[in-house]
N, C-alpha and C positions, 0 to 999 in steps of 0.2 A: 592525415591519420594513417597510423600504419596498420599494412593490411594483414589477413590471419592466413599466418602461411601455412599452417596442418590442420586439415579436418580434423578433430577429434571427434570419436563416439564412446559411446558409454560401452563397458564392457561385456553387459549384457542390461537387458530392457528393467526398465524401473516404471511402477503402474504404481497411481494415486488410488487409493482401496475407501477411504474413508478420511471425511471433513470433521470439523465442530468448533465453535468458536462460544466464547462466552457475550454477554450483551455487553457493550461498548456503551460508556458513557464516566460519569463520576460517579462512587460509591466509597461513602467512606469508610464505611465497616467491614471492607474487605481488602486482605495482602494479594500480594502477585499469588501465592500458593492455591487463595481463595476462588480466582479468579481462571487459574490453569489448570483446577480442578472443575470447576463450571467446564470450561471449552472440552478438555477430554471427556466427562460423562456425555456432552451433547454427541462429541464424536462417536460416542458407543453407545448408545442410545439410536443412531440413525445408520447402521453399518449393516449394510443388506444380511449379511449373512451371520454376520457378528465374530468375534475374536475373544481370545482368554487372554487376559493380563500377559500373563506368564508366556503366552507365545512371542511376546512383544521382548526383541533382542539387545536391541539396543535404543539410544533417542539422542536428540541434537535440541536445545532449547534456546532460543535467542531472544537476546536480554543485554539492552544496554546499560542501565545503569539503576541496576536495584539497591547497589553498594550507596547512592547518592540520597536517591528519591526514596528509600526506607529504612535505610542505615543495614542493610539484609546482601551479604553477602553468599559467596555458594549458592547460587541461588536454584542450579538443576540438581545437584544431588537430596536436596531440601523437597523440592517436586516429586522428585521422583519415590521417597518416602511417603506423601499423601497421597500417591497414586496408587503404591503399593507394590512398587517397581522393585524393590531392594532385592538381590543386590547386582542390578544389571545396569550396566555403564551407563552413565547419563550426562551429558557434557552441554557447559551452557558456551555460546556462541557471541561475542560481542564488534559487529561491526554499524554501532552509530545507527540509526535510522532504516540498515539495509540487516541489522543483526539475523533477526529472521529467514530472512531470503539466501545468506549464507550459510544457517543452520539447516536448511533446504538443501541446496548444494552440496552438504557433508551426509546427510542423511541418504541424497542420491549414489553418493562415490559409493558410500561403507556398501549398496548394495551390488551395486556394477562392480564393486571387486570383488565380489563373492564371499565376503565375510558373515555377511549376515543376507538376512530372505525378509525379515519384518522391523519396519525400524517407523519408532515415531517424532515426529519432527513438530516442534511447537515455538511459538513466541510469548513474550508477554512482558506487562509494561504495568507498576502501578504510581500514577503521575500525580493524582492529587491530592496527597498527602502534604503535598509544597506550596505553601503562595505561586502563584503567577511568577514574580519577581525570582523565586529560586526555583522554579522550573526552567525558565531561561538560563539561569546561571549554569545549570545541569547540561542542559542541552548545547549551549556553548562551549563545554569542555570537548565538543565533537570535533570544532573548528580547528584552526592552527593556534595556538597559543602563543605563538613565539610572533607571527603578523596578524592575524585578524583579529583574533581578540581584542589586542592592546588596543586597534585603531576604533575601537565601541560597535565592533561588525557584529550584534545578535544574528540570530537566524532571521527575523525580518527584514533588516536590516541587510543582509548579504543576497537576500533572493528580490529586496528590495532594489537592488544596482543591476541584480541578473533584469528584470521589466526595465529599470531605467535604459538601460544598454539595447535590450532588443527594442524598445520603441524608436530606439532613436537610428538602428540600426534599420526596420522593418517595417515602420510609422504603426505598428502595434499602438492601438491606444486603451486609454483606461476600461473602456465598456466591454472591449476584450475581453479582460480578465472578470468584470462583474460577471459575463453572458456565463463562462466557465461555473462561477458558483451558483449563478442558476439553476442552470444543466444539472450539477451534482446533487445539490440540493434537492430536485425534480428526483433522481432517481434513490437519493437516500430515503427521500416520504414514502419509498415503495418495500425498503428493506427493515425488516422488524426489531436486527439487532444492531442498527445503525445508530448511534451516539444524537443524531439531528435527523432525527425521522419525520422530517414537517418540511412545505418546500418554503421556499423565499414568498412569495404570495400570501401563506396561509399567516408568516410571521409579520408581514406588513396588517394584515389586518387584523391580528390581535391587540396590535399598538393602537390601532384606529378605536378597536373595543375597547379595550382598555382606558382612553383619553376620552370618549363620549361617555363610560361610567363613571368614572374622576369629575366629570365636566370642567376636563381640558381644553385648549384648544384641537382640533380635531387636525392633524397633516393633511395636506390637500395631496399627497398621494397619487398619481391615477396608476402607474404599475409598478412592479419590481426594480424598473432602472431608474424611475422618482424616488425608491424610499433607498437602493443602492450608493444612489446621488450625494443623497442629505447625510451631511458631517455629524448630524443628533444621532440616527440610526446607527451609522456605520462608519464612526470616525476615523482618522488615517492612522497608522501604526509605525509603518516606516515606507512615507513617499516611494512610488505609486501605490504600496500596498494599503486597505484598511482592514477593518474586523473581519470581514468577508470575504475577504482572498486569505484566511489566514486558517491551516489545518485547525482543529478545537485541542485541547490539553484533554487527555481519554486516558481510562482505565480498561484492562481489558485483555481477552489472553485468546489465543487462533491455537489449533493443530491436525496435524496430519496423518493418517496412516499411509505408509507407502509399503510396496512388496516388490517382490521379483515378480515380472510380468506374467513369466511362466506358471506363480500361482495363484493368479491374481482372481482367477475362477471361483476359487475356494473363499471368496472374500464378499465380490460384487458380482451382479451382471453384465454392470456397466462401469469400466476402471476407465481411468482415464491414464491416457499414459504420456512419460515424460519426452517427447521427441527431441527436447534443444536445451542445451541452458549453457550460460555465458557469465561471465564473473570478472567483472576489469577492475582496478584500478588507475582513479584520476590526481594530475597533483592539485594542492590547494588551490583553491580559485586568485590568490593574490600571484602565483606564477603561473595562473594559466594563458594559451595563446587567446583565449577570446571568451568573451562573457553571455555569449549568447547562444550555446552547447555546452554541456557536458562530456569530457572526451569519453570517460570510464563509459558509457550510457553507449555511445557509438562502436567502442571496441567492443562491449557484453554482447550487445545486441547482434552483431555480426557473428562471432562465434557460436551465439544458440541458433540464429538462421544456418549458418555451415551445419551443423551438427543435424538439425533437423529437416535440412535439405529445402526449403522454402527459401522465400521472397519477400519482402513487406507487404506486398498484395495479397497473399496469402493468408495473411490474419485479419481472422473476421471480428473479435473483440480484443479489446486490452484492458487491463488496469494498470497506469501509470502512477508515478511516485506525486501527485498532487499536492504536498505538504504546503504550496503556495499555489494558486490558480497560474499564477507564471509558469511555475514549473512543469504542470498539464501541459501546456502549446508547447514549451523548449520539447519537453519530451516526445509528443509525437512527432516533432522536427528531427530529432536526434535517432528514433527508432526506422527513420524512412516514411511515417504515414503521408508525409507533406514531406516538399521540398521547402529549403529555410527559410522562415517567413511566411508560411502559407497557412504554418497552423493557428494563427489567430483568425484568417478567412475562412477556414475551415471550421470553426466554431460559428462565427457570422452566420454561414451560409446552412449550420445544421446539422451538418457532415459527421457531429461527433457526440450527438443526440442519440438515444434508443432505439430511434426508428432511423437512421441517419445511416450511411452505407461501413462508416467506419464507428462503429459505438466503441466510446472509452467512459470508463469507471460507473457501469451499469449498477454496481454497489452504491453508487453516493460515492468511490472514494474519500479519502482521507478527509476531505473535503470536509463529508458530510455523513460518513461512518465511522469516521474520529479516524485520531491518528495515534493508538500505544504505539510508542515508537519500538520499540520490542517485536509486537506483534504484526505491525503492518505486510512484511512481506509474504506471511505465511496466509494473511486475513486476505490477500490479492488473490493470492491462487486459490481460497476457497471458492469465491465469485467466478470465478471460471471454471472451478470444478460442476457446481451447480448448473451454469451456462452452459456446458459443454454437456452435461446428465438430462438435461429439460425441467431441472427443476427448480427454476431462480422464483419462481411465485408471480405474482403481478407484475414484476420487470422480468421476467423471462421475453430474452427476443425470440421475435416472429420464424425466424430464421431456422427453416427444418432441417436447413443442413447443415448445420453447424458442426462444425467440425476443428476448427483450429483456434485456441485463443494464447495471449500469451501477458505476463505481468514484469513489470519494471519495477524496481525497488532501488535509489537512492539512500547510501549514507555521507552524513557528516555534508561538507560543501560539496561532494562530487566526488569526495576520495574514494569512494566504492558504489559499483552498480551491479545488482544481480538483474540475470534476463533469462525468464524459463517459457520454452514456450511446448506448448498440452496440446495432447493431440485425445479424439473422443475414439476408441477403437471401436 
């Protein structure tokens, strides 16, 4: 890998002022518009000090493909209309999976260049308007067209070869990845606007309820790795993977207030500020050197540690791009949490549990707080905004001195990874 030969910094300090995110889940009565206007009232509705429209300069909105999955194109200056934004520049952002996380990124420049002091920065995603069958077809326009596609590589399917590869590379086995959707599962029953706000357990024995009021026969069950097991529960989708190593199909919209640090007083008491962020691109996985990293994830991730002047020890939480439980382990491998291979033991052993020394996707990620692909990147760094505030609710970690976390976002097979890492001032 090659190395970041220039510290870059921001030109001057950028502070996260204000969150909101809309509830994640399926709704069919509501457009991306519907949905992006939920996330921003939640965000000004919860804003310490509070803000005027009008003060708001400009905004970045990431959005992968509302041209496909609502036939809705323009789809920010459309937003920014039922926001009430008119007539201040509003630009939507499209990079696959990580769109968000790069409208992030542009919303940090516009302010470290001094152009603007208030900028708001959103995602959003609306998925199920589509069968199953043409959401895949959507979401595969992300891939290479010209190789992966043709050879029938859906997104399960392609992250389905990523676990094939590291098992055989790492002796990674299947329970691995079930433990992974445990975990997330465990911490999404704790977040309110989580898409699967129930854990694996609770859903094991609703089927049990369920089959004893039916007078079915009843699964002989004894825990969550018996009912992960059974092919009736949790059929296979694309070898290793099944229904439960697989993000959900979510509607759903994230945003951000960001300021110039310097006024960030005027906002919060408690800002959170941008110390690192990192933005690579990777080539297709059918030319990449090896399938068991993401290169883009290791270049990102290095240049927001340069910038913010840390270490991988250094971060005390993450949210990783989890759209497959495979891609959880790759990712803390690829960020530094573990050395290659470790991060399947490292879930084994707890390590990446709530109470665990290294907590990842204290939200449920994607996992299990759904996956708008739109809005993922931006809905990562809420979870950290709040972690890093003290005020995550019932999964708030114990952890009083928190102070550093950072989120990973993935698009497409690996072609793009943003890496921002918050510091709590």
């Amino acid at each position: 890998m090659a190395t970041i030969t220039k510290r870059r910094q921001l030109g001057r300090g950028v502070s996260i002022v204000g969150a909101g995110m809309s509830q994640f889940g399926a709704f069919a009565n509501q457009t991306s518009r519907d949905l992006f206007v939920d996330a921003f009232q939640d965000m000004m509705d919860h804003l310490d000090h509070g803000v005027d429209v009008e003060d708001i300069e400009t905004g970045y909105i990431g959005n992968y493909s509302s041209d496909l999955f609502e036939g809705q194109g323009h789809t920010a200056p459309i937003i920014a209309d039922w926001l009430g934004m008119t007539p201040v520049p509003m630009t939507r952002i499209e990079n696959a999976c990580a769109s968000s996380g790069s409208a992030l990124r542009e919303g940090i420049m516009a302010i470290a260049s001094g152009m603007y002091d208030v900028v708001l920065v959103g995602g959003v995603e609306k998925m199920t308007s589509l069968p199953t069958e043409g959401v895949t077809e959507v979401l595969a326009s992300a891939a290479d067209n010209l190789y992966e596609v043709p050879a029938g590589l859906t997104f399960p399917g392609i992250f389905g070869a990523l676990a094939k590869a590291h098992m055989d590379r790492y002796e990674t086995n299947l329970d691995h990845l079930l433990k992974v959707g445990i975990k997330n599962h465990n911490n999404g029953a704790l977040n309110p606007k989580a898409q699967f706000n129930t854990t694996i357990r609770s859903l094991m024995d609703r089927r049990v309820a369920r089959a004893q009021q039916q007078g079915q026969a009843v699964p002989g069950w004894q825990d969550e790795m018996d009912f992960l097991n059974d092919p009736r529960s949790n059929p296979w989708i694309a070898w290793p993977l099944r229904l439960f190593d697989c993000a959900p199909i979510t509607d759903g919209a994230a945003c951000l207030l960001l300021v110039a640090s310097d006024i960030a007083n005027n906002f919060t008491d408690k800002p959170i500020r941008v110390a690192g962020i990192g933005q690579a691109t990777g080539r297709p996985l059918h030319d990449a050197d090896e399938l068991t990293s993401l290169s883009a994830a290791k270049y990102a991730s290095e240049q927001a540690y340069a910038m913010a002047g840390i270490r991988p020890d250094d971060v005390q939480l993450a949210e990783v791009h989890d759209c497959f439980t495979i891609a959880e382990i790759i990712a803390t491998e690829d960020l530094g949490f573990f050395a290659p291979g470790d991060g399947a033991r490292a879930v084994d052993e707890g390590r990446t549990a709530r109470d665990g020394d290294r907590p990842i996707n204290t939200s449920g990620g994607l996992k299990a707080k759904g996956h708008p692909v739109g809005a993922s990147g931006v809905a990562q760094v809420i979870e950290v905004f709040h972690q890093l505030r003290g005020e995550a609710g019932p999964r708030q970690l114990p952890n009083p001195g928190l102070e550093v976390g950072l989120t990973h976002n993935v698009g497409g097979t690996g072609g793009t990874c943003v890496v921002n890492i918050l510091r709590r001032e």
